[in-house]
C-alpha positions, 0 to 999 in steps of 0.5 A: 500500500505504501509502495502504491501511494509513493507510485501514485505520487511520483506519476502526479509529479511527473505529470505536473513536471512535464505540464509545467514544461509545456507552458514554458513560463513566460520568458520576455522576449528582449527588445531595446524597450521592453522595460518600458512596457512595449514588449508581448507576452502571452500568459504573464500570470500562467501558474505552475507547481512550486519547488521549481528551477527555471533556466531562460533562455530567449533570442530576438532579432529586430530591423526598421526605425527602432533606437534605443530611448525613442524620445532621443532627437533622431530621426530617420532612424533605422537599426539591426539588432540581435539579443539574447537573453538567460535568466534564472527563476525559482517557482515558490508559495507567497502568503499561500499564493504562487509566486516566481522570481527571475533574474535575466541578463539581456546581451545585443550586439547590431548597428544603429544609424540615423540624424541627431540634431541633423548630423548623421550618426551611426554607432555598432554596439555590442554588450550587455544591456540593462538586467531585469528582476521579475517577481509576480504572484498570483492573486486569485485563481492559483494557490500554491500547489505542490506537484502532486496537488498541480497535476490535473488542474484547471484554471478557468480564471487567474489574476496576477500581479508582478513587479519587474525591475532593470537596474542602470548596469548595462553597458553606457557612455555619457559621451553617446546619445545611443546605449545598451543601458539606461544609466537609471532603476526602472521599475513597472508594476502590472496587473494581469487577468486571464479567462479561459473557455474551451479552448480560449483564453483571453488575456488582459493586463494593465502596466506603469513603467516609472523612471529614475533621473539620468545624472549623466546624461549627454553634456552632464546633464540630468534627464528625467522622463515622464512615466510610460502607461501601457495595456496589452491584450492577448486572445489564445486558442488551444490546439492540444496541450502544449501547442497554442497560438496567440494574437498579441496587441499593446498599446502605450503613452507617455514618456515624454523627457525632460532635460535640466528642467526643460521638456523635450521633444512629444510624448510616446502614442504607440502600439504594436500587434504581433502573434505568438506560437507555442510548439511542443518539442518532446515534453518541453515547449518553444515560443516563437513570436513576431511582432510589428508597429501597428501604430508610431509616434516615436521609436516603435516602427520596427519589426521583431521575431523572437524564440524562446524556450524554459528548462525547468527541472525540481 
């Protein structure tokens, strides 16, 4: 009997294992912005079994009128950009909720060109951007399960909550107007709900990216930049267990800087459409995603393909 009970929970283990895999919690698929709320991620809240180790990966490759801080005084701007992206994150319960934590490293590597102030300017980059702390827990709809208790649920309706944190790390140089990193703490809290039915599931989730000032900005000035407000949506159909496909669309506003007090330039009006795909590879899951500007006011013009994949293991 007792030989049977440790059976019966080793195969639940192995079945919330291998759901938690096909997921593929979400891995943010860097852009030159995307902590500034212009990035696409379908199932930000989806939970998973506590006790988890995550390993992130993700790479992107993006082209057009992209730059690395939008409101900058450049036009025609036009850019080729690779990033990779490798995190770590760690499933838990908080206060009886599930919770996860990610730490991710961004690296780019491409060339950016364009006019600043009228001069033509162009620069190659290669470094490490910004790193991203994310940490989000679920509000209702997902407790904090163990394996055994994780397998074979559903989860008809789930709201969460995340804070995401960049800190001014990346590689700068006040000499430049253009970046890896910020040179600033970003912090962005979201709220996200999701519904699901048959086979769909609708996603909606609120952000606020808020921004410390740049001491040493270009000249030795002080920048500082309004805050970014943000809402994405994302409609999934389910194929079958671990294959899905989403339409993603954002929208943003705000942002706008000002430099030694004085503003600078028009605020962000932007959005961006896109569609994400889950594919099953064995037990385990790989997203792809492409995304493109729907509408531009400054810096968003830009087209984006993605891929990304989580090994997870207890």
């Amino acid at each position: 009997m007792r030989f049977t009970k440790w059976a019966i929970r080793a195969v639940d283990a192995a079945v919330a294992f291998r759901r938690l895999a096909a997921m593929g919690l979400p891995v943010l698929l860097f852009s030159a912005t995307a902590a500034a709320g212009q990035d696409l991620v379908p199932g930000a809240f989806s939970p998973a079994p506590t006790g988890f180790n995550l390993l992130l990966f993700s790479a992107s490759f993006s082209t057009g009128g992209l730059s690395f801080d939008p409101t900058l005084p450049i036009e025609d701007a036009n850019a080729k950009l690779g990033a990779v992206l490798v995190g770590y994150g760690r499933t838990f319960g908080l206060a009886g909720r599930f919770a996860s934590v990610v730490v991710a490293v961004p690296y780019v590597n491409g060339h950016v060109e364009g006019l600043v102030l009228g001069q033509p300017q162009n620069r190659s980059l290669s470094g490490t951007s910004d790193p991203i702390v994310r940490l989000a827990v679920n509000m209702f709809g997902a407790p904090a399960m163990a394996p055994q208790q994780f397998a074979g649920r559903r989860f008809p309706t789930i709201a969460g909550f995340s804070v995401t944190v960049s800190g001014p790390w990346g590689q700068y140089d006040s000499r430049r107007y253009l970046n890896l990193g910020r040179h600033r703490w970003t912090v962005r809290p979201e709220g996200g709900v999701a519904r699901t039915r048959g086979a769909w599931t609708f996603e909606g989730n609120l952000s606020a990216s808020f921004f410390s000032d740049n001491d040493d900005y270009v000249n030795g000035v002080t920048q500082s930049q309004a805050p970014i407000w943000a809402v994405q949506g994302h409609l999934t159909y389910t194929i079958r267990r671990g294959l899905w496909v989403a339409a993603d669309a954002n929208y943003w506003r705000g942002g706008r800087l000002t430099t030694n007090g004085v503003a600078m330039g028009s605020e962000l009006d932007n959005s961006r459409a896109g569609v994400t795909v889950a594919l099953p590879v064995g037990t385990r899951q790989v997203r792809v995603a492409y995304s493109a500007g729907a509408r531009t006011s400054l810096g968003g013009d830009f087209h984006s393909v993605g891929v990304s994949y989580t090994h997870a293991w207890k």
